[in-house]
C-alpha positions in Angstrom: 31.8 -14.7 -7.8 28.4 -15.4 -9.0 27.8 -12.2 -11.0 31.1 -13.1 -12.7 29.9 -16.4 -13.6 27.0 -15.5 -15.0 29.1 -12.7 -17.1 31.2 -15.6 -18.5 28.1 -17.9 -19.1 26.7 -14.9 -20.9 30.0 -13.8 -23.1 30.2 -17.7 -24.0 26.4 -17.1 -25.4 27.5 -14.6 -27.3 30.4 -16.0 -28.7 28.1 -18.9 -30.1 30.6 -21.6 -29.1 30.7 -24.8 -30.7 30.6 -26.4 -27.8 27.1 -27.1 -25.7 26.4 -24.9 -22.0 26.5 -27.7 -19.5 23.3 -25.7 -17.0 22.7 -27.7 -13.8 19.0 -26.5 -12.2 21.1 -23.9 -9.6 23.0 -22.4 -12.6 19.9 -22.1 -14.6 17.8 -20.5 -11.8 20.6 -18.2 -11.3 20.5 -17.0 -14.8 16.4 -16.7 -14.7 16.9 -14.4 -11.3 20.2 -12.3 -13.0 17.7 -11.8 -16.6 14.2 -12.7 -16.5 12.7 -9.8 -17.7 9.5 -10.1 -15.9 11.6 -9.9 -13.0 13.2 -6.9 -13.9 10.2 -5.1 -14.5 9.1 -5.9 -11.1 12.2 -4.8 -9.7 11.5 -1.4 -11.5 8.3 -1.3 -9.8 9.7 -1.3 -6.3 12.0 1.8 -7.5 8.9 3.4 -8.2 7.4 2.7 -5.3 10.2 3.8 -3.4 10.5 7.3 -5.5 6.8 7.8 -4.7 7.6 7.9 -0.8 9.8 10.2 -1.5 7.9 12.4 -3.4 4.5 12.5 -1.0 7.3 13.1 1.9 8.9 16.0 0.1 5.3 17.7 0.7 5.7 17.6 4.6 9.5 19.7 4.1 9.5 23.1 3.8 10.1 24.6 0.1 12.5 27.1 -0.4 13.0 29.5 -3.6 15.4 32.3 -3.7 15.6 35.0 -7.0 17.5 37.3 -8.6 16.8 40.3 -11.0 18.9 42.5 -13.5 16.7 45.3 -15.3 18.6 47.8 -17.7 16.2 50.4 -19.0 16.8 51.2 -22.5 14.1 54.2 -22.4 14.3 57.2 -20.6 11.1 57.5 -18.9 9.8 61.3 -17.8 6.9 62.5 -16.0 5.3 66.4 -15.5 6.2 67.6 -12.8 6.0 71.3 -10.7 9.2 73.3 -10.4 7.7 76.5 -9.6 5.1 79.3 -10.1 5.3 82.5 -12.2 5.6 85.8 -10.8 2.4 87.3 -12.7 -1.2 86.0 -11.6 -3.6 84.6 -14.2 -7.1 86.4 -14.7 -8.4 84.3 -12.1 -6.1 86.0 -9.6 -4.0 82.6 -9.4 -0.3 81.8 -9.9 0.4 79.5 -13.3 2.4 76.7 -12.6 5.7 76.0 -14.3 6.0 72.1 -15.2 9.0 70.1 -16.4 9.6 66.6 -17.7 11.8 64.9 -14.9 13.0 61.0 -15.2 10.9 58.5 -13.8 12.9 55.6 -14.0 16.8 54.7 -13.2 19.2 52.9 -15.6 19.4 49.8 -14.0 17.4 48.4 -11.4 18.5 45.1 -8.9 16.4 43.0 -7.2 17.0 39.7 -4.9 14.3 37.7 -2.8 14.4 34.5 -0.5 11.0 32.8 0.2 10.2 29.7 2.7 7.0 27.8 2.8 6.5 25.0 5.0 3.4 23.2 5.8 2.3 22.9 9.3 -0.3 21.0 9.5 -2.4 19.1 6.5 -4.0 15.5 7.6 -3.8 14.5 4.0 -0.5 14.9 3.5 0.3 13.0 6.5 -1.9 10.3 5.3 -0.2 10.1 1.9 3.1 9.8 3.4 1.6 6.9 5.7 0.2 5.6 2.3 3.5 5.7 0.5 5.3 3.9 3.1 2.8 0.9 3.2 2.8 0.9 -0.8 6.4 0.9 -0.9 6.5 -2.0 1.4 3.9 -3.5 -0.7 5.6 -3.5 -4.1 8.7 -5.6 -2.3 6.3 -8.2 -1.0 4.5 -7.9 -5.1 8.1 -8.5 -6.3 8.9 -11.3 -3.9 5.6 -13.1 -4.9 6.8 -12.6 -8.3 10.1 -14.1 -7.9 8.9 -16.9 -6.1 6.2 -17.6 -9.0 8.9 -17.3 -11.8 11.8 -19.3 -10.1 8.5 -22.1 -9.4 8.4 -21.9 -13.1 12.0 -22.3 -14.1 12.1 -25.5 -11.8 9.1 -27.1 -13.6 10.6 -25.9 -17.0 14.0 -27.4 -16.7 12.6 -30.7 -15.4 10.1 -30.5 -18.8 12.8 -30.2 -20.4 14.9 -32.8 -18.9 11.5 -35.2 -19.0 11.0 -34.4 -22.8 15.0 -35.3 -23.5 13.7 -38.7 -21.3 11.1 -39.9 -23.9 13.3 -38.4 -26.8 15.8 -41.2 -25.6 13.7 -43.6 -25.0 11.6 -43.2 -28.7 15.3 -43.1 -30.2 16.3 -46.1 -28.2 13.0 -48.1 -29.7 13.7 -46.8 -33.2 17.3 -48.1 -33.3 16.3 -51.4 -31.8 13.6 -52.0 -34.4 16.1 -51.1 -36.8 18.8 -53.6 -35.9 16.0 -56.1 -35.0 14.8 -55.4 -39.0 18.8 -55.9 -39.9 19.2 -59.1 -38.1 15.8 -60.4 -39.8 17.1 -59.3 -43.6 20.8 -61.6 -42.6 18.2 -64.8 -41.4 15.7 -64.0 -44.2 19.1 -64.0 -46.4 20.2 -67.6 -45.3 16.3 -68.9 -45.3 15.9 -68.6 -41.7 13.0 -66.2 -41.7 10.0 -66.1 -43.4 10.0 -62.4 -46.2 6.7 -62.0 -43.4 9.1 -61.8 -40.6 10.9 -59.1 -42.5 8.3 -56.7 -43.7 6.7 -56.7 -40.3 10.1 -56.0 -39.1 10.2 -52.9 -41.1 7.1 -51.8 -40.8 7.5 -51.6 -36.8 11.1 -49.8 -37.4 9.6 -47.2 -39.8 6.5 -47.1 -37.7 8.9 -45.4 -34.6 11.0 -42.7 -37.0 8.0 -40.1 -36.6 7.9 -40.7 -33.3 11.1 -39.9 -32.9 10.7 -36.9 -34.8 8.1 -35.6 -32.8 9.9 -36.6 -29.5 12.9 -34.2 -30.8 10.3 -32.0 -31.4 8.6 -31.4 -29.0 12.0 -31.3 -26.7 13.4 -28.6 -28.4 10.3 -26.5 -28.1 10.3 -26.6 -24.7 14.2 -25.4 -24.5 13.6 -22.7 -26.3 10.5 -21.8 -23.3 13.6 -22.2 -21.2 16.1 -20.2 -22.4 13.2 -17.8 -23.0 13.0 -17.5 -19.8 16.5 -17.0 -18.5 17.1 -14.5 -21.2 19.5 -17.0 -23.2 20.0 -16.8 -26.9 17.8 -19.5 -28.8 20.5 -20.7 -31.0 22.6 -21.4 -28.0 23.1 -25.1 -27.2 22.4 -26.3 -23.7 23.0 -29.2 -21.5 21.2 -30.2 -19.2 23.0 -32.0 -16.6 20.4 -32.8 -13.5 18.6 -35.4 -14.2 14.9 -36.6 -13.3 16.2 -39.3 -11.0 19.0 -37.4 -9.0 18.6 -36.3 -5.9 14.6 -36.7 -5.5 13.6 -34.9 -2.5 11.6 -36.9 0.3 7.5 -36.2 0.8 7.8 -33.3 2.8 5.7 -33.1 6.3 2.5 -31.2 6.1 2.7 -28.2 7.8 0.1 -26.5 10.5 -2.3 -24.4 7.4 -2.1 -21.6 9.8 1.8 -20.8 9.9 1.7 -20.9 5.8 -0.3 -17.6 5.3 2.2 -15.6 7.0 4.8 -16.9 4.6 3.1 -16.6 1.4 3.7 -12.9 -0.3 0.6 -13.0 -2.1 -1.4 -13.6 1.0 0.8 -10.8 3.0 0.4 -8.7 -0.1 -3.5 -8.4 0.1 -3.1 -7.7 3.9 -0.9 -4.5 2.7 -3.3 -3.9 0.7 -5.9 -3.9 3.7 -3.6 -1.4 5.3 -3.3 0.7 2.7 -6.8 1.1 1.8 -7.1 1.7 5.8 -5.3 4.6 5.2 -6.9 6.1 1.9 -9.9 6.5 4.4 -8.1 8.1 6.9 -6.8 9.9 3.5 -10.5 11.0 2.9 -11.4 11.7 6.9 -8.6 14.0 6.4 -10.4 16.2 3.9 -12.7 17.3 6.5 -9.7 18.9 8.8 -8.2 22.5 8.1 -4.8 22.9 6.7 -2.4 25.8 8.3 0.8 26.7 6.7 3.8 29.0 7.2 5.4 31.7 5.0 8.7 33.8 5.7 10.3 36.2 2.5 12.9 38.3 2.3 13.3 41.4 -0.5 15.9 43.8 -1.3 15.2 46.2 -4.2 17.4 49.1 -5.5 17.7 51.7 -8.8 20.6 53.8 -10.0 22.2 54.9 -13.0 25.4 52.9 -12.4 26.7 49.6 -11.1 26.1 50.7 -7.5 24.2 47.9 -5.0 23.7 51.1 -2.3 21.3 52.4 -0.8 19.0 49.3 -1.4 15.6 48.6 0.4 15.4 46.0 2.5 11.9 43.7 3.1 11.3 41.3 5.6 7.9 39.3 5.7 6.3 36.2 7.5 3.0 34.8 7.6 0.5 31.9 8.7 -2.5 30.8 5.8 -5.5 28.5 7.6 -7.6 27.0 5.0 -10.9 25.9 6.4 -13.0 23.8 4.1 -16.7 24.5 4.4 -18.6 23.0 1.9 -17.6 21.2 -1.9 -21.5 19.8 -2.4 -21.2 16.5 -0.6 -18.5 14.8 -2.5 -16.2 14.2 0.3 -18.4 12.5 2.2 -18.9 10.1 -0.9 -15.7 9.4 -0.9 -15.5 8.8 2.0 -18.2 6.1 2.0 -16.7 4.6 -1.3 -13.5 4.2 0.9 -15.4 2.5 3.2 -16.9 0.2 1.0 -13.8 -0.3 -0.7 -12.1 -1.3 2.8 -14.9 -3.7 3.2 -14.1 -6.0 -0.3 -10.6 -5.9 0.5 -11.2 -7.7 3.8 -13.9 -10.1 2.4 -11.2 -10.5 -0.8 -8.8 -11.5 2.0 -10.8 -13.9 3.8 -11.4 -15.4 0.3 -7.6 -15.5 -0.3 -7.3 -17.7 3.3 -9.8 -20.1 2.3 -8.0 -20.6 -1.1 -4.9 -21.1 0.4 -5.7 -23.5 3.0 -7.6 -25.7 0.0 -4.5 -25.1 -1.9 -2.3 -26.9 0.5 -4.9 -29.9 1.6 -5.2 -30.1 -2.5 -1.7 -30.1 -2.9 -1.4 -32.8 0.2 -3.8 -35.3 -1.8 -1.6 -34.8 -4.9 1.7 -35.2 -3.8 0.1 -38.5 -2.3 -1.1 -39.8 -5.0 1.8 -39.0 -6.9 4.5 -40.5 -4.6 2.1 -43.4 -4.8 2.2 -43.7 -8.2 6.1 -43.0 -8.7 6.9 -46.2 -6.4 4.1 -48.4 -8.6 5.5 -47.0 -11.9 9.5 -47.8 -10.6 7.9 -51.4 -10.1 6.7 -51.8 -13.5 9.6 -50.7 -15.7 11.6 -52.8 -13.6 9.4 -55.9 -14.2 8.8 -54.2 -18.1 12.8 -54.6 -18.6 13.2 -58.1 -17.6 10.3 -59.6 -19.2 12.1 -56.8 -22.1 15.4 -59.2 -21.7 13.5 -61.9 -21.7 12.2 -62.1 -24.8 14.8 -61.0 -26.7 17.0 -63.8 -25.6 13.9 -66.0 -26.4 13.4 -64.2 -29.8 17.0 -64.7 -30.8 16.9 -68.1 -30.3 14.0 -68.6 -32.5 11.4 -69.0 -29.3 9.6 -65.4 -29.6 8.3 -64.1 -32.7 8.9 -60.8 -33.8 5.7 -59.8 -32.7 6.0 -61.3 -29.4 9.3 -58.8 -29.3 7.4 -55.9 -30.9 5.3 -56.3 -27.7 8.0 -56.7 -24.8 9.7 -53.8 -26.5 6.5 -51.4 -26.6 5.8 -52.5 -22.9 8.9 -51.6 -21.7 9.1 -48.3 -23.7 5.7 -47.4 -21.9 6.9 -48.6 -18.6 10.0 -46.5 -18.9 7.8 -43.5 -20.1 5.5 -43.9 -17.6 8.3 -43.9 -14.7 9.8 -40.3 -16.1 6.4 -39.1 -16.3 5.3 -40.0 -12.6 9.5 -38.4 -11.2 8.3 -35.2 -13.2 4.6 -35.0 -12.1 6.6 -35.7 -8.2 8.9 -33.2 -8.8 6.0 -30.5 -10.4 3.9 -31.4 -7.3 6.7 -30.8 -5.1 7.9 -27.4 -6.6 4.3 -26.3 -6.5 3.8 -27.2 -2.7 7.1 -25.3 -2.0 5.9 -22.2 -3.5 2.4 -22.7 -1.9 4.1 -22.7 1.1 6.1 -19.7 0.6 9.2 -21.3 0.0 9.8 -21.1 -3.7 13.3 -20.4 -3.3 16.3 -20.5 -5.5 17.1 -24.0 -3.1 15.3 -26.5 -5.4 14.7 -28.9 -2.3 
């Protein structure tokens, strides 16, 4: 049902219909994981991975071949040969041989052969096998981290973008209050109520908001087309965004023990693979030192005759062992050995370095979501206070008690206060999807 969804979604892209894609955040993560390309490419990698295992095990089955031959002979080939001796004797008291040309060759020869080789023993073929496997399961846990990272991305994307749409709103709301604030002016300036001061300044503050605006707009659509970007939807498309910054915002999650976390984060268990795997590239390279025996077994059947005739064949049956010994390749197996060794030993320092990151990650990520909780309750505080002192004084100004200026400065409080409120729910929310992910949980679940 979901595959089919996301084909309709998709056909109604293509179509280019009039009216707008109503995307909650589920829908639009759904579409990032069905057409990110990033993601796509990783999944590739895991095939890859997987066909490699099955290449370096095909090395440890045995390989068969089998042939079949069809010679016709064009050419009469002959060759001297005795028949008999004359009756006389030459002047050295010896009998003259009497030669003829007889065929060499027959009109058609046949031929068929069956060969088996399998390996019985080669330590680094074992090893590669080994090192397929743990590579294989690497590139899954690679494409997990990936998935994680790119889903983290599509939350904090659509909340942008639902942030941006915020302020858009809000700039749009100030510029059509100036605007009707600068009308009801011109009607008292008209009936000598206002002073032609009051009405300039009026317009000046309305005009003073239309680039604002403009750049509000701006800078929202810029960051949908990041986000359709990134859910492989076409640019012209129009969306709608219906979860807003205010729905649904998840509790401050508990802090969890920093040890459990690093068995839950792909990138960290990714590096330990890696570990592994370079483990067993110096097994790989130990292995050079050991002999390699293999087993052969052939069959053969050969025949030649003038016609069509598969008689009187010859039949060959062989088998065979091959021990290869290596003796000496001028030291550079054991320097690759060493440089696996050395290689082993970053990748574990490399690791330890990845812990200690992690573990600062998630005590960093404790202090922000903190301080950003913090600061969404203060900033919820102020726009509330911001709007009533906002009514205030607009009741007070159309009575004649506020100035405009007075007005100009409620309005610009409150249009901060309400800016400031969607900015601290986003920088919540963007703390919150980032502490998910640094725990390993950067699921398609949002919360």
């Amino acid at each position: 049902m979901k595959r089919i969804a996301l084909i309709l979604i998709s056909l109604s892209l293509g179509l280019q219909s009039l009216s707008a894609l109503d995307l909650s955040l589920n829908d639009y993560m759904n579409m990032v994981e069905e057409s990110n390309k990033d993601l796509y490419m990783a999944d590739i990698d895991t095939k890859l991975a997987e066909t490699q295992k099955k290449l370096a095990r095909s090395q440890a089955l045995p390989m068969v071949s089998a042939s079949a031959g069809y010679t016709r002979n064009l050419l009469e080939i002959t060759t001297p040969y005795a028949i008999g001796a004359e009756a006389g004797t030459n002047a050295y008291g010896y009998h003259d041989l009497i030669y003829a040309d007889v065929p060499y060759n027959s009109k058609n020869d046949f031929s068929v052969s069956v060969g088996v080789q399998q390996l019985l023993f080669d330590m680094s073929v074992f090893q590669a096998l080994k090192a397929s496997r743990k590579y294989s399961d690497m590139a899954g846990t690679i494409y997990e981290a990936t998935r994680q990272g790119i889903l983290t991305a599509a939350k904090q994307l659509y909340y942008q973008c639902v942030l941006l749409e915020e302020v858009y709103n809000v700039k749009k709301e100030t510029e059509q209050n100036a605007y009707e604030t600068w009308q009801d002016i011109m009607m008292k300036y008209e009936n000598d109520l206002a002073s032609e001061l009051d009405v300039l300044q009026a317009e000046v503050n309305w005009q003073i908001n239309i680039p604002e605006s403009t750049q509000a707009a701006r800078n929202r659509d810029l960051a949908l087309n990041n986000m359709k970007l990134l859910a492989g939807i076409d640019t012209s498309a129009e969306v709608n965004l219906t979860d807003g910054l205010t729905l649904g915002l998840p509790e401050q999650p508990a802090w969890p023990e920093p040890g459990s976390v690093l068995s839950s984060r792909p990138d960290y268990v990714t590096m330990q693979q890696q570990v592994e795997l370079l483990e067993i590239n110096k097994d790989a390279e130990k292995a050079t030192f050991y002999p390699s025996l293999s087993a052969t077994l052939g069959y053969g059947w050969q025949a030649s005759n003038d016609e069509f005739s598969f008689d009187d064949g010859t039949n060959a049956l062989q088998a065979g062992l091959e021990l290869t010994i290596p003796i000496f390749y001028g030291g550079s197996r054991f320097a690759k050995l060493e440089e696996a060794k050395l290689n082993l030993e970053q990748s574990k320092v490399d690791l330890l370095k990845k812990q200690d990151e992690i573990l600062s990650e998630i005590s960093n990520l404790q202090l922000l979501l903190a301080e950003s909780s913090s600061r969404l309750v203060s900033a919820e505080k102020t726009r509330e206070t911001a709007d009533r002192a906002y009514r205030i004084m607009e009741i007070s100004a159309r009575n004649g008690m506020a100035t405009q200026l007075d007005l100009k400065d409620a309005r610009l409080s409150q249009s901060n206060a309400t800016l400031n409120y969607y900015s601290a729910v986003y920088d919540y929310l963007d703390a919150y999807f980032q502490w998910q992910q640094a725990l390993g949980e950067g699921d398609i679940n949002p919360f």
